[in-house]
C-alpha positions in Angstrom: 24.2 8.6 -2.4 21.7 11.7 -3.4 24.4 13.4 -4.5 27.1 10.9 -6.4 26.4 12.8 -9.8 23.2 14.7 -9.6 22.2 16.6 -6.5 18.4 15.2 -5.6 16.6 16.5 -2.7 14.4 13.8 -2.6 13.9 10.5 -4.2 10.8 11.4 -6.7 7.3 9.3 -6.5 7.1 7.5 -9.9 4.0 6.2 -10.8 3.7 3.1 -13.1 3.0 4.1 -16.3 -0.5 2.7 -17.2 -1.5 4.2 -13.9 -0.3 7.4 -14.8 -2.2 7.3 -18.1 -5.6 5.9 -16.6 -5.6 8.4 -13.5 -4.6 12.1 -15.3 -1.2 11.9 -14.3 -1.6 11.6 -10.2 1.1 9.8 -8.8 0.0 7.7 -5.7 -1.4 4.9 -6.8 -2.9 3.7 -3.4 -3.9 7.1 -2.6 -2.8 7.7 1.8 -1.5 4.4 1.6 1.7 5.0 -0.5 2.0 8.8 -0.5 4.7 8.6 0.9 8.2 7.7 -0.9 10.6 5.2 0.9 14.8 4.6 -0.1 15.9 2.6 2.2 19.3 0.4 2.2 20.6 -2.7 3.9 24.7 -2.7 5.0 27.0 -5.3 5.7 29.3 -5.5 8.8 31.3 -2.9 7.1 28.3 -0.8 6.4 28.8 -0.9 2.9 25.6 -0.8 1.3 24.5 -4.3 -0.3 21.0 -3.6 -1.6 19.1 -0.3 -2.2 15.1 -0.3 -2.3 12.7 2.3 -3.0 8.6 2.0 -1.9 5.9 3.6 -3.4 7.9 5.0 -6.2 8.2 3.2 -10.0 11.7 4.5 -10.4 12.2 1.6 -13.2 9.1 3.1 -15.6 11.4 6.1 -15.5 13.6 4.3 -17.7 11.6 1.7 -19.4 9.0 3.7 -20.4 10.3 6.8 -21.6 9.3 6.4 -25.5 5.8 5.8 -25.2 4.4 9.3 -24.0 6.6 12.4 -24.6 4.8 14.2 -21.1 5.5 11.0 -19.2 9.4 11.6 -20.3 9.4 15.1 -19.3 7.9 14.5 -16.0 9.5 11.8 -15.0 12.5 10.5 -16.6 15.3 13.7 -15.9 14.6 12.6 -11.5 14.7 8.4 -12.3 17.7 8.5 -14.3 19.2 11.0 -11.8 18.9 8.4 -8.7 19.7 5.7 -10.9 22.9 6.9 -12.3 23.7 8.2 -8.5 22.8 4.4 -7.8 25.1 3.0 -9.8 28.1 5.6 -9.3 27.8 4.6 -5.5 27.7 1.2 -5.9 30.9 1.0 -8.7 33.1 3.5 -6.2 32.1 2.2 -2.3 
């Protein structure tokens, strides 16, 4: 699924966007507690994947967000659409 259309290495830590304007631009907004991005899936009896999840990551600010701070775009944006289009191709072609 990292690599449907884009190749990602990683699934990218997203903060929400009013965090990311009220801290300087960190990312983890519990600090040790969610430092740590999780993409997990759960399968049917096929193992075809049913539902994808991501923790400690915003990856929809990625999208919703991008006209409201040009540096927010650029940072974040080019990674969230990338797993959300890989996402989607997965799901339309498994």
């Amino acid at each position: 699924m990292m690599h449907s259309v884009y190749s990602l290495s990683h699934v990218p830590q997203i903060s929400n966007f009013q965090f990311w304007r009220r801290s300087g631009g960190r990312t983890s907004e519990r600090g040790a507690d969610s430092d740590v991005v999780h993409f997990r899936v759960i399968r049917d009896a096929k193992r075809q994947v049913m539902v994808v999840m991501t923790h400690n990551t915003d990856i929809a600010d990625s999208w919703e967000r991008e006209g409201e701070d040009p540096d927010y775009f650029r940072q974040f944006s080019p990674d969230g659409y990338a797993l959300g289009v890989n996402v989607l191709v997965h799901a339309m072609t498994h």
